[in-house]
N, C-alpha and C positions, 0 to 999 in steps of 0.2 A: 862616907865616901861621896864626894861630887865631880864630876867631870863635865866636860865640855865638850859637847858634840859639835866636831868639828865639820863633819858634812853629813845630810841624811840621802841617802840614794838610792834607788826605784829602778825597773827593768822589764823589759816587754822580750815576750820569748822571738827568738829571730834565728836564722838556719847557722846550725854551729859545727856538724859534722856532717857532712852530704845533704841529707833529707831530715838529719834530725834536728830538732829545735835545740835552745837553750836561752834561757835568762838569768845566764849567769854573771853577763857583763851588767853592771849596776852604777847609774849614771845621777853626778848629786842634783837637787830641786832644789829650788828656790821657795823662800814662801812659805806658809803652813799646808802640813801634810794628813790628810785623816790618817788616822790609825786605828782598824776596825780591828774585829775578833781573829781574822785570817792574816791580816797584814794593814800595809798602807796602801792607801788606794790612790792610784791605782799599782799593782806589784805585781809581774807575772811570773808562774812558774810552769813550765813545761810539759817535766814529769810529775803530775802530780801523785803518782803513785807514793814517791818515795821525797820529795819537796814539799813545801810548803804544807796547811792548812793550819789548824789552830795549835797544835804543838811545836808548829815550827813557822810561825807570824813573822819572826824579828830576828833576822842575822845580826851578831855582831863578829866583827873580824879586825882583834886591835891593830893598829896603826903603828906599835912601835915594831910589829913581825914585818913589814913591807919593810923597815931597816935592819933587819935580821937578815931577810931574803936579799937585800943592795948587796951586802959583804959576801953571798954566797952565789949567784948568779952570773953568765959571763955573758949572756946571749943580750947585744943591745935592743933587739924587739921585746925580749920578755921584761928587761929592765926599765924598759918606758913604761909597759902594764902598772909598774908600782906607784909612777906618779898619778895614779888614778884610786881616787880611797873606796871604789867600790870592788875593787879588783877581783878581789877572792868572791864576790857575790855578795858583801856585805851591806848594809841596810844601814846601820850605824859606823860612822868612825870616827873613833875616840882613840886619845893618846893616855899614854901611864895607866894603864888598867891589862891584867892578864886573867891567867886560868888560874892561876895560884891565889890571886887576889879576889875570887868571886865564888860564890859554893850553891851547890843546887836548893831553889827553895828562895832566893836571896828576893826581893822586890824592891823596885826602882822607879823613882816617875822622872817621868820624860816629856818636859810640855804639860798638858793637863793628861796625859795615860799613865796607867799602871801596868808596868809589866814584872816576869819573873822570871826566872831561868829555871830552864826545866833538863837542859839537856846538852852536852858537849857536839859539836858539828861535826859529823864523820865526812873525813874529804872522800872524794872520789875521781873518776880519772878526768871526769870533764877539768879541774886543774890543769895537771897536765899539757890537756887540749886548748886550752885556755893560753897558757903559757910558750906553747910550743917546747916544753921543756919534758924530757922523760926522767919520772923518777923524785916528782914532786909531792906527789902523792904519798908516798914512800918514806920522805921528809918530812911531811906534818906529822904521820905517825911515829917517827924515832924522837924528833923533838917536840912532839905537842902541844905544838901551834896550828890549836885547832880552831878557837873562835869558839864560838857556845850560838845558842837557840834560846829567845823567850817564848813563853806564850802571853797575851793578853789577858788582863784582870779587868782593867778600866781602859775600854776607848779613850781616846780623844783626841787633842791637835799637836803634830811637834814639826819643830823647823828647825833649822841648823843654828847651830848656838845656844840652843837649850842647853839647860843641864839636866845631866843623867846624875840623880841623887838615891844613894841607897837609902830607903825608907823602914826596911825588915830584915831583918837578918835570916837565911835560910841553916842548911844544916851544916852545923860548924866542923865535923869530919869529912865533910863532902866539899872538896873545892871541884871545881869543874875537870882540873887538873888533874886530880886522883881519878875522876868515874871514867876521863880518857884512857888513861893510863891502865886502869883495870880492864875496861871492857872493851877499849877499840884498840890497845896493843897491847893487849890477851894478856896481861901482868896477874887479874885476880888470883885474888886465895879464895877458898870457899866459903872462908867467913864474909869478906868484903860482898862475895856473890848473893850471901844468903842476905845481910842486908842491902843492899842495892834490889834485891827483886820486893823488899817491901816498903824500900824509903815514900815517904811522902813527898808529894812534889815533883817527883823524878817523872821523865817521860815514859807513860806505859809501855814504849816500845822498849825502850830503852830496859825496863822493869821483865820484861818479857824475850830482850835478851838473855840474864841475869837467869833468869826459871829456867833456860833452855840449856843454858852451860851449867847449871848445878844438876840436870839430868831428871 
């Protein structure tokens, strides 16, 4: 699989609910971009409680769900959002590539880095907020357009127009698709739970959901 990063996009945290931050709008660069262990530099995230660090380095959020969202959307503010390919938060965007098509474990270089997917992106309400729409949130999770998470293997430098080339195959029962589906709109069986809490590759949080729902 190779694609073509069609823009790479970067965000500084900035007031998004009252007092509270967010750097969730993500804005494309020009040029080549570090891509350290945490992220690209520079990338901010806010909360970092529950954003960013090395499990969660490198959003991706494909390109062909902002034309998913055209056909389903009526609000003209939140449908200008879409001509923005950082919209969702996303850090990479790239067209023809989904969750069905990429599975946890997978590694890809991009520019000179190594990355890999560890983990499906659980939305939250800053969407939403983001959107000015109620009920979006809601809508990644019935349709599962959720976008995924890498972490870093190999730094190095990527700029828009790279390709994103699969170089490993991760686990082939594991599309990003399924572990959404399982674990973030609570579909599991207790077989799927039992492996998902010991997959390799998987995000230990994610792994630690997985223990918590098998009880």
């Amino acid at each position: 699989m190779k694609r073509v990063l069609q823009a790479l996009c970067t965000g500084t945290a900035r007031p998004f609910n009252g007092a509270e931050l967010s750097a969730i709008v993500k804005r494309p660069r020009d040029g080549v971009v570090q891509l350290l262990e945490e992220g690209f530099a520079p990338d901010e995230q806010a909360d970092r409680r529950v954003h960013g660090g090395p499990e969660k380095a490198v959003h991706l959020y494909p390109l062909d769900h902002h034309t998913a969202w055209r056909e389903e959307l009526k609000d003209k503010a939140a449908l200008a959002f879409l001509d923005e390919p950082g919209a969702f938060g996303s850090n990479l965007s790239i067209s023809d590539i989904g969750e069905h098509d990429v599975f946890i474990g997978d590694r890809f270089r991009v520019g000179t880095a190594v990355i890999e997917i560890n983990q499906p992106r659980q939305p939250c309400w800053k969407i939403d907020h983001r959107f000015g729409v109620k009920g979006m949130t809601a809508r990644i999770v019935q349709t599962g357009r959720s976008g995924w998470y890498f972490r870093v293997i190999e730094p190095g430098e990527v700029q828009a127009q790279d390709t994103l080339e699969r170089i490993e195959d991760g686990h082939p029962n594991w599309s990003v698709a399924r572990v959404f589906t399982a674990l973030i709109h609570g579909k599991a069986t207790r077989e799927d739970l039992t492996q998902l809490a010991q997959l390799p590759r998987l995000s230990p949080q994610i792994q630690a959901k997985a223990i918590k729902r098998l009880g």
